[in-house]
N, CA, C and O atoms as a CHARMM CRD file, in Angstrom:
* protein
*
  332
    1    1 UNK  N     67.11800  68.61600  44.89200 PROA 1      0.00000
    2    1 UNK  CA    67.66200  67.44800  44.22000 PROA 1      0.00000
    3    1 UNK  C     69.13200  67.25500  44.58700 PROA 1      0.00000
    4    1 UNK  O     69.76200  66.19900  44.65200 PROA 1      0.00000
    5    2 UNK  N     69.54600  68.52800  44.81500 PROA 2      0.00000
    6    2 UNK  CA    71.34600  68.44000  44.97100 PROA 2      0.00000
    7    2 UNK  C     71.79800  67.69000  46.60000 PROA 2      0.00000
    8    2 UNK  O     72.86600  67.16400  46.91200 PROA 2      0.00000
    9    3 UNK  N     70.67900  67.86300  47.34000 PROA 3      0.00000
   10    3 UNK  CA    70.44600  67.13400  48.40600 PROA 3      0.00000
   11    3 UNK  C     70.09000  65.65400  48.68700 PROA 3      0.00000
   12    3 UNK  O     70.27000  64.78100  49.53600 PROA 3      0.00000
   13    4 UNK  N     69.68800  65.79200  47.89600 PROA 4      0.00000
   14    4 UNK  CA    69.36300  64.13800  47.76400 PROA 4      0.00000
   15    4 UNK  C     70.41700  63.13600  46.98000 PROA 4      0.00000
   16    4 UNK  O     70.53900  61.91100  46.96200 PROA 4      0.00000
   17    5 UNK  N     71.01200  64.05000  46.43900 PROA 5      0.00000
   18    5 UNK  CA    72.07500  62.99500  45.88600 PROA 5      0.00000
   19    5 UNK  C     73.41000  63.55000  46.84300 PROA 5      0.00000
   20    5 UNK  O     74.39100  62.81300  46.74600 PROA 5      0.00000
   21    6 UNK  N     73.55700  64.57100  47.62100 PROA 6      0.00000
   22    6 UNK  CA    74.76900  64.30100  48.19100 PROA 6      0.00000
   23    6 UNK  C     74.10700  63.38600  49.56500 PROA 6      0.00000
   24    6 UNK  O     75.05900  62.95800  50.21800 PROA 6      0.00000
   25    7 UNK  N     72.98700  63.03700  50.08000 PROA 7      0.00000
   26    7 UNK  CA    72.56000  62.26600  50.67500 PROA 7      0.00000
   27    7 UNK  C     73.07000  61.10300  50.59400 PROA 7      0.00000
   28    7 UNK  O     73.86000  60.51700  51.33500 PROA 7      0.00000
   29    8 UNK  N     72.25600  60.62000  49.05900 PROA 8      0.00000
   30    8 UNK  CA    72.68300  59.02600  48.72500 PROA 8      0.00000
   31    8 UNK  C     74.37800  58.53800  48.41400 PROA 8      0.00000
   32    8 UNK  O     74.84500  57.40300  48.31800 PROA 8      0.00000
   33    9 UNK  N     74.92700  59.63800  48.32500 PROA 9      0.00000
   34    9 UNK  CA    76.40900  59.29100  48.27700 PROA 9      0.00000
   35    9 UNK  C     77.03800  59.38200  49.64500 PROA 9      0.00000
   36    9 UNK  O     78.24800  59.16500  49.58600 PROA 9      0.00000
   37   10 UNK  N     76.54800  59.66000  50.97400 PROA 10     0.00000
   38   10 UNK  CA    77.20200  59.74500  52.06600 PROA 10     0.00000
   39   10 UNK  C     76.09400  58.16600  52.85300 PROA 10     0.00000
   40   10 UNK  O     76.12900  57.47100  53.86900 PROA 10     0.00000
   41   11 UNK  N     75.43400  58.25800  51.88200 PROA 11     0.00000
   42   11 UNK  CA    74.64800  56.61400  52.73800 PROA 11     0.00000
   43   11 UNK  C     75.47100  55.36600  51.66000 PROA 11     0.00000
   44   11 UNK  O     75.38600  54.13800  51.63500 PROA 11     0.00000
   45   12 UNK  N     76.14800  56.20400  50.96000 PROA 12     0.00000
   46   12 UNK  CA    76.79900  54.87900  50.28600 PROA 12     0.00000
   47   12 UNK  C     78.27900  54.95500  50.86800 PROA 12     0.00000
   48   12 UNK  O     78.86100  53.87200  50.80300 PROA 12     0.00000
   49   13 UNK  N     78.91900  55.85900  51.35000 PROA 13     0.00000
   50   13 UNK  CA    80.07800  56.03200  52.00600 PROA 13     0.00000
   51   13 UNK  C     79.98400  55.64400  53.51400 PROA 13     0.00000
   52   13 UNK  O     80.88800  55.69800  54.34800 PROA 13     0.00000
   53   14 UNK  N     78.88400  55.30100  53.65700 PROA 14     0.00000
   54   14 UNK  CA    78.80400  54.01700  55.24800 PROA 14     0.00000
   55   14 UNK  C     78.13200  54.58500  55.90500 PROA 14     0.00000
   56   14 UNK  O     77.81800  53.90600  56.88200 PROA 14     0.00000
   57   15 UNK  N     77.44100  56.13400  55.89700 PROA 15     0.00000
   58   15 UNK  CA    77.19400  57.19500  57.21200 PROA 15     0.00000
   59   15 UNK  C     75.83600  56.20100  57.25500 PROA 15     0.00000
   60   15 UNK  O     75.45000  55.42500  56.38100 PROA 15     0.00000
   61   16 UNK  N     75.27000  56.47800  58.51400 PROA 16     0.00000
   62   16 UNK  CA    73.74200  55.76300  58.68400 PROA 16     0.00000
   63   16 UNK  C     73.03500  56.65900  58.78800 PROA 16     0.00000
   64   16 UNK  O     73.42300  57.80100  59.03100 PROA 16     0.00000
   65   17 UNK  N     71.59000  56.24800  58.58800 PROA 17     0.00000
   66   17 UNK  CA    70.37900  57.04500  57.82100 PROA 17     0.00000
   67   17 UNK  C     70.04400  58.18000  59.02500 PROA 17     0.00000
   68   17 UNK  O     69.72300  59.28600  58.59100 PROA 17     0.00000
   69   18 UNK  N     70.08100  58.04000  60.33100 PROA 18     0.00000
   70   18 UNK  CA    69.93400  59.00100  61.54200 PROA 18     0.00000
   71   18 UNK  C     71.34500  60.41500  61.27900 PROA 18     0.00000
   72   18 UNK  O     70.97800  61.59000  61.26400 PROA 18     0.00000
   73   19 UNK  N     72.70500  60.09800  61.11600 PROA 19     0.00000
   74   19 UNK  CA    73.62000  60.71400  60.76100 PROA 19     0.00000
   75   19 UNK  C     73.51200  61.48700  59.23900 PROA 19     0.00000
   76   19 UNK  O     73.97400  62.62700  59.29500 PROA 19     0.00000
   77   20 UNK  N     73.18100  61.23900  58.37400 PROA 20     0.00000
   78   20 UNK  CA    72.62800  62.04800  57.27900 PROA 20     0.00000
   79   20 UNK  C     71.31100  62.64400  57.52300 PROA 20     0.00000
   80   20 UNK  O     71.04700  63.70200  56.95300 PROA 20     0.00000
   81   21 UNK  N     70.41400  62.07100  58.33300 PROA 21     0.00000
   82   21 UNK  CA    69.24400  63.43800  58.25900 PROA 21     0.00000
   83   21 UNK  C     69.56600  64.71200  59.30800 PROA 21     0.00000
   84   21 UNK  O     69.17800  65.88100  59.30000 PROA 21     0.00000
   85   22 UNK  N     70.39100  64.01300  60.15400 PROA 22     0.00000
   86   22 UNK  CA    71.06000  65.40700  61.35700 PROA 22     0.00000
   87   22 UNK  C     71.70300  66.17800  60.11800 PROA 22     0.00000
   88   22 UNK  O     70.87400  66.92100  59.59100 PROA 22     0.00000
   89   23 UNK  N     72.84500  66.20000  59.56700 PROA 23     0.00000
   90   23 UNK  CA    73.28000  66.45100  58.86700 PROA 23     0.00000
   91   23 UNK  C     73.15100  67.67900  57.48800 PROA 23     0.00000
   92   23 UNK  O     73.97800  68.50600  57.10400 PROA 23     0.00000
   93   24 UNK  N     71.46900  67.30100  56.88300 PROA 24     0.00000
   94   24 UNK  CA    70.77000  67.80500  56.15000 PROA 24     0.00000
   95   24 UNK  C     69.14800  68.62800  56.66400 PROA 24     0.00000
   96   24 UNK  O     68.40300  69.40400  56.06700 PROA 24     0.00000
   97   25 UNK  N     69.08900  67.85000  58.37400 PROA 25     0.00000
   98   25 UNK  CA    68.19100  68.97000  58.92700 PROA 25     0.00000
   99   25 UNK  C     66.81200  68.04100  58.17800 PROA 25     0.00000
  100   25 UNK  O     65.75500  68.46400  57.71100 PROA 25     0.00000
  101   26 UNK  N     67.16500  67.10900  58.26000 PROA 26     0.00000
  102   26 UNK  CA    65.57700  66.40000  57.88600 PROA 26     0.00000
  103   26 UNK  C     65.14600  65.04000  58.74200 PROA 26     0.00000
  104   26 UNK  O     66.11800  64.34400  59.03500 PROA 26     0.00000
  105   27 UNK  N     64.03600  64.61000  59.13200 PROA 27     0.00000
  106   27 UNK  CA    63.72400  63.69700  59.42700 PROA 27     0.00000
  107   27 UNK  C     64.40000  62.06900  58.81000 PROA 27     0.00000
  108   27 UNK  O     64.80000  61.95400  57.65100 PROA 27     0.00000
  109   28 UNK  N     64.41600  61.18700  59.57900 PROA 28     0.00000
  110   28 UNK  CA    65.27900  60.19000  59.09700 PROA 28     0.00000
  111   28 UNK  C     64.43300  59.64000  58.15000 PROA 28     0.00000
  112   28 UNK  O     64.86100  59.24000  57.06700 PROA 28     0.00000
  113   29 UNK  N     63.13000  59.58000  58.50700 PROA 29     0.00000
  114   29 UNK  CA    62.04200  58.76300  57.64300 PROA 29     0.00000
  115   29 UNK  C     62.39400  59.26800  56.05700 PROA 29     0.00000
  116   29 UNK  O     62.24300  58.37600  55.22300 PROA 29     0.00000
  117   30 UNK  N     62.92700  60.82600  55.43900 PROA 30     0.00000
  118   30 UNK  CA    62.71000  61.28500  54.94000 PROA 30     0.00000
  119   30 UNK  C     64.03300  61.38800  54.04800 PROA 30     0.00000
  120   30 UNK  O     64.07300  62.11900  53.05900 PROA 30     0.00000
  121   31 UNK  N     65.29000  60.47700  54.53300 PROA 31     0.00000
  122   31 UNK  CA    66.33100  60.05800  53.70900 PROA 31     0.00000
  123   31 UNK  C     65.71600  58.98200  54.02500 PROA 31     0.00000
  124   31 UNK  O     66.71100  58.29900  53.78100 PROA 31     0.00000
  125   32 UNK  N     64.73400  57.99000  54.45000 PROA 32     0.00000
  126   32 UNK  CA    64.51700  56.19200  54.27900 PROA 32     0.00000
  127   32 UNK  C     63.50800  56.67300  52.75500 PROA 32     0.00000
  128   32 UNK  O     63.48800  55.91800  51.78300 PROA 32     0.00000
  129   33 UNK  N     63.02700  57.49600  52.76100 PROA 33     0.00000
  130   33 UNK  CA    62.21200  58.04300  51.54300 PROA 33     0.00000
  131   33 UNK  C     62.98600  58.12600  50.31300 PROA 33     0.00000
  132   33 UNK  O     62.62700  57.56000  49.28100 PROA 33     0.00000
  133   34 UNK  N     64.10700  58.86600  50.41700 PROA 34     0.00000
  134   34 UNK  CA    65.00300  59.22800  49.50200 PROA 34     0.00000
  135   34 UNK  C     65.61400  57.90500  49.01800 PROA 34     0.00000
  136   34 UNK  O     65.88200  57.60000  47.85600 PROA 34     0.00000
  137   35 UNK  N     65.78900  57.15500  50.17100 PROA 35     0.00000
  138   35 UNK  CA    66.34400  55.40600  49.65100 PROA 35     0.00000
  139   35 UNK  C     65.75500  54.67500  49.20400 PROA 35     0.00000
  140   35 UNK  O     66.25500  53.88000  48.40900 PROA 35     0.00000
  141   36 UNK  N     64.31500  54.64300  49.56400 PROA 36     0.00000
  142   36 UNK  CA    63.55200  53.59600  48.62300 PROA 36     0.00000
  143   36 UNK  C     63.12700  54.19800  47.05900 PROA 36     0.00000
  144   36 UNK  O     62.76300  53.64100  46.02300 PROA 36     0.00000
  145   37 UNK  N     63.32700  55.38200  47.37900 PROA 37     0.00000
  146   37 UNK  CA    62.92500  55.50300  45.83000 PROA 37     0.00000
  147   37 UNK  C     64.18900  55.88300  45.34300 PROA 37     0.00000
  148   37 UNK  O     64.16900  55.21600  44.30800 PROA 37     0.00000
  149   38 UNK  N     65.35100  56.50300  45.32100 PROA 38     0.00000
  150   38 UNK  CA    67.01500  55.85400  44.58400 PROA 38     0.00000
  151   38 UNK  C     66.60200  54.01200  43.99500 PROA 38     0.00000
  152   38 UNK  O     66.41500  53.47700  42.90200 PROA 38     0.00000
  153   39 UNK  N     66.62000  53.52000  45.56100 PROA 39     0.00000
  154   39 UNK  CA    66.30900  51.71600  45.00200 PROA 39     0.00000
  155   39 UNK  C     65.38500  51.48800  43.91100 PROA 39     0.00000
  156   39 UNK  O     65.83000  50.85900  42.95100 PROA 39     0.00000
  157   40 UNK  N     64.16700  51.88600  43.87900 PROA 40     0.00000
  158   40 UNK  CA    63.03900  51.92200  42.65200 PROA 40     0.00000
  159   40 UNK  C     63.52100  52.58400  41.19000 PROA 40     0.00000
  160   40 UNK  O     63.04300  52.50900  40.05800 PROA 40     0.00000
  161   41 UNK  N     64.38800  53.09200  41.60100 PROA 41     0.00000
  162   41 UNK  CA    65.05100  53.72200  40.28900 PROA 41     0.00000
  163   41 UNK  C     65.92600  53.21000  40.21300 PROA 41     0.00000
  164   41 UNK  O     66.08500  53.23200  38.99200 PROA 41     0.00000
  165   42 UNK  N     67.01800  52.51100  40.74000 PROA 42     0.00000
  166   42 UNK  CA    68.29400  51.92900  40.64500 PROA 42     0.00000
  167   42 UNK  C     67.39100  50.11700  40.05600 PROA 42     0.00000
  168   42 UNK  O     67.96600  49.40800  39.23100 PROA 42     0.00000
  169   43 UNK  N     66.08600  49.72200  40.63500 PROA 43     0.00000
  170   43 UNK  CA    65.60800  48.56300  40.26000 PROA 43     0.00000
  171   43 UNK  C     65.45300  48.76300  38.79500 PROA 43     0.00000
  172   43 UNK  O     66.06500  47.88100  38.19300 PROA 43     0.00000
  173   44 UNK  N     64.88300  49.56600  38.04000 PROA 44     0.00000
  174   44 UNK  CA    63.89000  49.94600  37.14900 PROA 44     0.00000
  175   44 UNK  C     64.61900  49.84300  35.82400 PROA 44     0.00000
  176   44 UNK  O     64.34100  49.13400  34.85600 PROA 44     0.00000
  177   45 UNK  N     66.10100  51.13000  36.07400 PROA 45     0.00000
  178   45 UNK  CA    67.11700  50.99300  35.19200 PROA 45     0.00000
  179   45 UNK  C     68.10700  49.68800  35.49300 PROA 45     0.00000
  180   45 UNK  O     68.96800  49.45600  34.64400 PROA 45     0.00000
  181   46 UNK  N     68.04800  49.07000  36.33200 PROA 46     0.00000
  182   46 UNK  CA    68.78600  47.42000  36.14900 PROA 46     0.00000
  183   46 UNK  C     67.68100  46.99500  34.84000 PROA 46     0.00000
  184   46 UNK  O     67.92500  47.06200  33.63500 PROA 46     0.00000
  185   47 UNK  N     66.48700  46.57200  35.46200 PROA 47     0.00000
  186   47 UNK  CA    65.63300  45.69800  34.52200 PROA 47     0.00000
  187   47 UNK  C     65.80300  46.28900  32.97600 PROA 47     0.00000
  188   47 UNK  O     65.46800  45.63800  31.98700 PROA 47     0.00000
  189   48 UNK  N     66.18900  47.18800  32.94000 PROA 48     0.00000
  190   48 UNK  CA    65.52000  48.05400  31.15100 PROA 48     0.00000
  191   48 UNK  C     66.52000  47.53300  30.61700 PROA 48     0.00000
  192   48 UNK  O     66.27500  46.71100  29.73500 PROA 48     0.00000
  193   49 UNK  N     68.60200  47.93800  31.09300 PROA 49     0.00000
  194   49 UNK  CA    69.42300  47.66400  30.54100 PROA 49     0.00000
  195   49 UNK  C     69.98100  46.33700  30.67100 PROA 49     0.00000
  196   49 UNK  O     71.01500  46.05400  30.06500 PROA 49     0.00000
  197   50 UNK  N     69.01800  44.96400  31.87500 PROA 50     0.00000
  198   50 UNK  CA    70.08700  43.86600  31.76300 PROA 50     0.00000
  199   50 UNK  C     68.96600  43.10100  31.18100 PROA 50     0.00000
  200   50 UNK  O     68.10500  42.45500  31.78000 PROA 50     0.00000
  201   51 UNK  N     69.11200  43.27100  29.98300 PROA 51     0.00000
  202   51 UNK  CA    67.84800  42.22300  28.97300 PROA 51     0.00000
  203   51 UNK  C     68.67400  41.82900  27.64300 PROA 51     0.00000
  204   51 UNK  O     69.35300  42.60900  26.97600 PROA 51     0.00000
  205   52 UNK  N     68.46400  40.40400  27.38900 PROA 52     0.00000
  206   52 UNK  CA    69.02500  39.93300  26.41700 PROA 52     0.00000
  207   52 UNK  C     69.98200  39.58200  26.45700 PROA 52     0.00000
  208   52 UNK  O     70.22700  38.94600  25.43200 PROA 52     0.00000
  209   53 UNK  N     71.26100  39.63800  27.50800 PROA 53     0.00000
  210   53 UNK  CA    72.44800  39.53400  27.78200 PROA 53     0.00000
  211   53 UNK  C     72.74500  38.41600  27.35000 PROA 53     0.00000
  212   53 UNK  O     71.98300  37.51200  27.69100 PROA 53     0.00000
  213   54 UNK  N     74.04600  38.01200  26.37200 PROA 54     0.00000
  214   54 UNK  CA    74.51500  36.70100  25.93800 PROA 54     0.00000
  215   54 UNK  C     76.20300  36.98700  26.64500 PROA 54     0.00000
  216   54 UNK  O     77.18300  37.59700  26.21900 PROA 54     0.00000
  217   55 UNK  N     75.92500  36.19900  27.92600 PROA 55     0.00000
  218   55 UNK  CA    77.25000  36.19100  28.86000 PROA 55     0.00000
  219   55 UNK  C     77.55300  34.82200  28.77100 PROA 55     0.00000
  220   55 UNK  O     76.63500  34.01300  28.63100 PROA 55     0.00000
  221   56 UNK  N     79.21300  34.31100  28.85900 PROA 56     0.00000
  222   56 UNK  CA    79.57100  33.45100  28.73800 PROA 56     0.00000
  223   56 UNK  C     80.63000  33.49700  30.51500 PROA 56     0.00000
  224   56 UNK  O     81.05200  32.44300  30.99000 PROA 56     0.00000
  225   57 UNK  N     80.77000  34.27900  30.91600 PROA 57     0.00000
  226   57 UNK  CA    82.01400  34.24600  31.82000 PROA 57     0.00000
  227   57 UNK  C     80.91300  35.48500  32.71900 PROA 57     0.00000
  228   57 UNK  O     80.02200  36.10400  32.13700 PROA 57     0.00000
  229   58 UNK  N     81.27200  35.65900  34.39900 PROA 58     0.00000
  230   58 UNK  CA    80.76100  36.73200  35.22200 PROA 58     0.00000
  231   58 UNK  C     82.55200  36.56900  35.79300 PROA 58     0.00000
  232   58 UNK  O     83.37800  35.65700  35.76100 PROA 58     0.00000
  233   59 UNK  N     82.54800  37.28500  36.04500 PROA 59     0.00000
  234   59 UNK  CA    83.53500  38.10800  36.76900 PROA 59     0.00000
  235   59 UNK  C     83.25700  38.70600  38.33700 PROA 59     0.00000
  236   59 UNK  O     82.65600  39.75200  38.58300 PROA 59     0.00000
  237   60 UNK  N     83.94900  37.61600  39.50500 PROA 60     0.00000
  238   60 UNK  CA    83.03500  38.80500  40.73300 PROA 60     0.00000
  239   60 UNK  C     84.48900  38.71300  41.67000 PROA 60     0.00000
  240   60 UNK  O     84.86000  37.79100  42.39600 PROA 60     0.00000
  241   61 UNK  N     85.14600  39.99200  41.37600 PROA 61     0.00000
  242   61 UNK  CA    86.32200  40.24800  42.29700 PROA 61     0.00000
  243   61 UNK  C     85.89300  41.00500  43.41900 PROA 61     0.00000
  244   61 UNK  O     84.69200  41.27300  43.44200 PROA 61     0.00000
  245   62 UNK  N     86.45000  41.32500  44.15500 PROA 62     0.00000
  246   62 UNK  CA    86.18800  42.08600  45.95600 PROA 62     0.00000
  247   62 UNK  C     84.79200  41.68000  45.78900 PROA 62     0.00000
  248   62 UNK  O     84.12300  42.70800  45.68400 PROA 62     0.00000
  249   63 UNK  N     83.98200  40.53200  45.70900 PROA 63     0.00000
  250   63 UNK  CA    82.71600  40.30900  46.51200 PROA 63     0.00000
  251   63 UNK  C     82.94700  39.72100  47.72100 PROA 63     0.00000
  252   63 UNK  O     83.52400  38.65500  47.93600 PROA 63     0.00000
  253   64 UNK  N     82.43200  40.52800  48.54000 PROA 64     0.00000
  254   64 UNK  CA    82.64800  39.78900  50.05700 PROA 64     0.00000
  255   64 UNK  C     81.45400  39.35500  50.17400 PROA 64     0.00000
  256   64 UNK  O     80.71500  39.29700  49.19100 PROA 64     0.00000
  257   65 UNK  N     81.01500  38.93200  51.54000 PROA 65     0.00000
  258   65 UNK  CA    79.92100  38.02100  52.19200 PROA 65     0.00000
  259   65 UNK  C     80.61900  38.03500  53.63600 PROA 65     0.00000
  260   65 UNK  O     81.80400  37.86200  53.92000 PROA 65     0.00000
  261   66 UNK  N     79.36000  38.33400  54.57700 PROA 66     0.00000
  262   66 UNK  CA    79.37300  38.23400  55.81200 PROA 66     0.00000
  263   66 UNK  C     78.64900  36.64300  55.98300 PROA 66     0.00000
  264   66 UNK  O     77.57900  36.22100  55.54400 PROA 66     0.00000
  265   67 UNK  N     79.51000  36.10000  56.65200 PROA 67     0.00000
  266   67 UNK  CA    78.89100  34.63500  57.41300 PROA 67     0.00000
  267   67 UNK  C     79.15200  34.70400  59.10500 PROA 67     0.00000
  268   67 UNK  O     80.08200  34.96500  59.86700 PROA 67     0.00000
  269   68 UNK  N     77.53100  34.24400  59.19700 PROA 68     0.00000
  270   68 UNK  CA    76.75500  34.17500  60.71500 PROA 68     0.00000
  271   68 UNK  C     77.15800  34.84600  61.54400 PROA 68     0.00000
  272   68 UNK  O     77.59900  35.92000  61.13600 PROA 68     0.00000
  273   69 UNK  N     77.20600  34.67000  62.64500 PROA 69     0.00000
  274   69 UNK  CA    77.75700  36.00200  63.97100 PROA 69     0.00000
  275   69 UNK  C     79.11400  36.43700  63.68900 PROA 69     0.00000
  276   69 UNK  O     79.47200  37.61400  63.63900 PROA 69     0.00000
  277   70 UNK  N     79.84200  35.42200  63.50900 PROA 70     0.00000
  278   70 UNK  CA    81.01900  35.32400  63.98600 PROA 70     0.00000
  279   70 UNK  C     81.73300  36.70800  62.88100 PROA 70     0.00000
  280   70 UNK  O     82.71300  37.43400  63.04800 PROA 70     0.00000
  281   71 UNK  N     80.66900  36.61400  61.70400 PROA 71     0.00000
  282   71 UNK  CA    81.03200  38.27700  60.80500 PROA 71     0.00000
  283   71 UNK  C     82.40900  37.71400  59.86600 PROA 71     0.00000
  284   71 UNK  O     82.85200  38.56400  59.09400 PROA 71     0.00000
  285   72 UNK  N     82.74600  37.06800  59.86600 PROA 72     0.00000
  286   72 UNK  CA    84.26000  36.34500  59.53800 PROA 72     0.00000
  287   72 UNK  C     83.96400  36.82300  57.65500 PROA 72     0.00000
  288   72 UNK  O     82.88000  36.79600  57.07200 PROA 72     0.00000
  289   73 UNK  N     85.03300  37.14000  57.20000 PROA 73     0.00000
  290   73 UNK  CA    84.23000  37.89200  55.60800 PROA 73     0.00000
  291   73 UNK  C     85.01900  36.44600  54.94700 PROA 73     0.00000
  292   73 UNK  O     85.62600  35.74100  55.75200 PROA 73     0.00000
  293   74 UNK  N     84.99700  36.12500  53.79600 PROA 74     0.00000
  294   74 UNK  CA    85.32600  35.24800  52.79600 PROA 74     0.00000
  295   74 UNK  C     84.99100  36.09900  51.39700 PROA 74     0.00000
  296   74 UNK  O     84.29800  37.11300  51.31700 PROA 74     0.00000
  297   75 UNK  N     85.50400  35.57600  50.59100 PROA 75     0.00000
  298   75 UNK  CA    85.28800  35.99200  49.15700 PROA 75     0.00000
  299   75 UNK  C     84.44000  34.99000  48.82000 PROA 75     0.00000
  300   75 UNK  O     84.51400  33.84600  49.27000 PROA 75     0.00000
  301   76 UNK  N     83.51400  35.44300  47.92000 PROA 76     0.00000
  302   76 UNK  CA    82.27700  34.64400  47.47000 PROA 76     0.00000
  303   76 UNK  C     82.83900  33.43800  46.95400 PROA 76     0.00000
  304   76 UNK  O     82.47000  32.28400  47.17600 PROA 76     0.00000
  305   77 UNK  N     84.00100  33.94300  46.06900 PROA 77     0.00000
  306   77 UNK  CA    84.06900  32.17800  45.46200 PROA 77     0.00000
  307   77 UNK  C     84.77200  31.45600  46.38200 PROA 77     0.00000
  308   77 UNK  O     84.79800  30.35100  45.84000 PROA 77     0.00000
  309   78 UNK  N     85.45000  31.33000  47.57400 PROA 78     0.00000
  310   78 UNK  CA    85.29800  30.56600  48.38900 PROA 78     0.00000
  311   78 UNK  C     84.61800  30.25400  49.05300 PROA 78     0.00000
  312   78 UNK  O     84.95400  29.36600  49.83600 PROA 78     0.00000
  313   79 UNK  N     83.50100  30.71800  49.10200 PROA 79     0.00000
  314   79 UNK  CA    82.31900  30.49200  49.60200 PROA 79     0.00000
  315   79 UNK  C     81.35800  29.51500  49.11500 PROA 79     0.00000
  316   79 UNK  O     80.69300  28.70900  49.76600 PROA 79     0.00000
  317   80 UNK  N     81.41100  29.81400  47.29000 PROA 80     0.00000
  318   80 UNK  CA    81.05100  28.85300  46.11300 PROA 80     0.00000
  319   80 UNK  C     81.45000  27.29000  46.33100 PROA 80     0.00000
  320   80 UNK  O     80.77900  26.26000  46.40700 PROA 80     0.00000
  321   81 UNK  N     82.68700  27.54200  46.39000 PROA 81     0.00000
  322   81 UNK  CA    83.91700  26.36300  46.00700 PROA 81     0.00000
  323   81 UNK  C     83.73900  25.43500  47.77800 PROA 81     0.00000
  324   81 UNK  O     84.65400  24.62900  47.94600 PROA 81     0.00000
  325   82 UNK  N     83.05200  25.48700  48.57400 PROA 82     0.00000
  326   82 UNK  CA    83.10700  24.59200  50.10200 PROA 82     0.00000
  327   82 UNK  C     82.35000  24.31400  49.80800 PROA 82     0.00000
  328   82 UNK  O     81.94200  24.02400  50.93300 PROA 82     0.00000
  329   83 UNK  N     81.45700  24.02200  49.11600 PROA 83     0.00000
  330   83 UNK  CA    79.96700  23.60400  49.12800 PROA 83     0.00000
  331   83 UNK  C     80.05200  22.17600  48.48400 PROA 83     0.00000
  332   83 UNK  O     79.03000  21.50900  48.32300 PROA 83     0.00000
């Protein structure tokens, strides 16, 4: 288990899924394993705790967005606000 979560914290620190299974001595398929089910569990506990929510305001600072090749980043709400 202690593997699998220093896994998912070095696939969240940018490393790619071939570079963490060298790493841990496992097949890559087998941190893509470890990721879909983190995601199924990261889905599961979203749904349980975002129910009922009475929001008046969202808040979305450092959201970036990649647009088309050119990769050029924008902040979402300028992204919002050209439309």
């Amino acid at each position: 288990m202690k593997t699998v979560c220093i896994a998912l914290q070095e696939l969240a620190e940018g490393l790619g899924i071939r570079a963490v299974a060298r790493i841990h001595g496992v097949e890559p398929d087998t941190v893509l394993d470890w990721l879909k089910k983190a995601g199924r569990h990261c889905r599961m506990l979203s749904e349980y705790m975002m129910q009922e929510l009475n929001v008046t305001q969202v808040q979305m600072d450092e959201l970036w967005t990649f647009v088309r090749k050119k990769e050029r980043m924008l902040k979402e709400w300028e992204k919002l606000h050209s439309e």
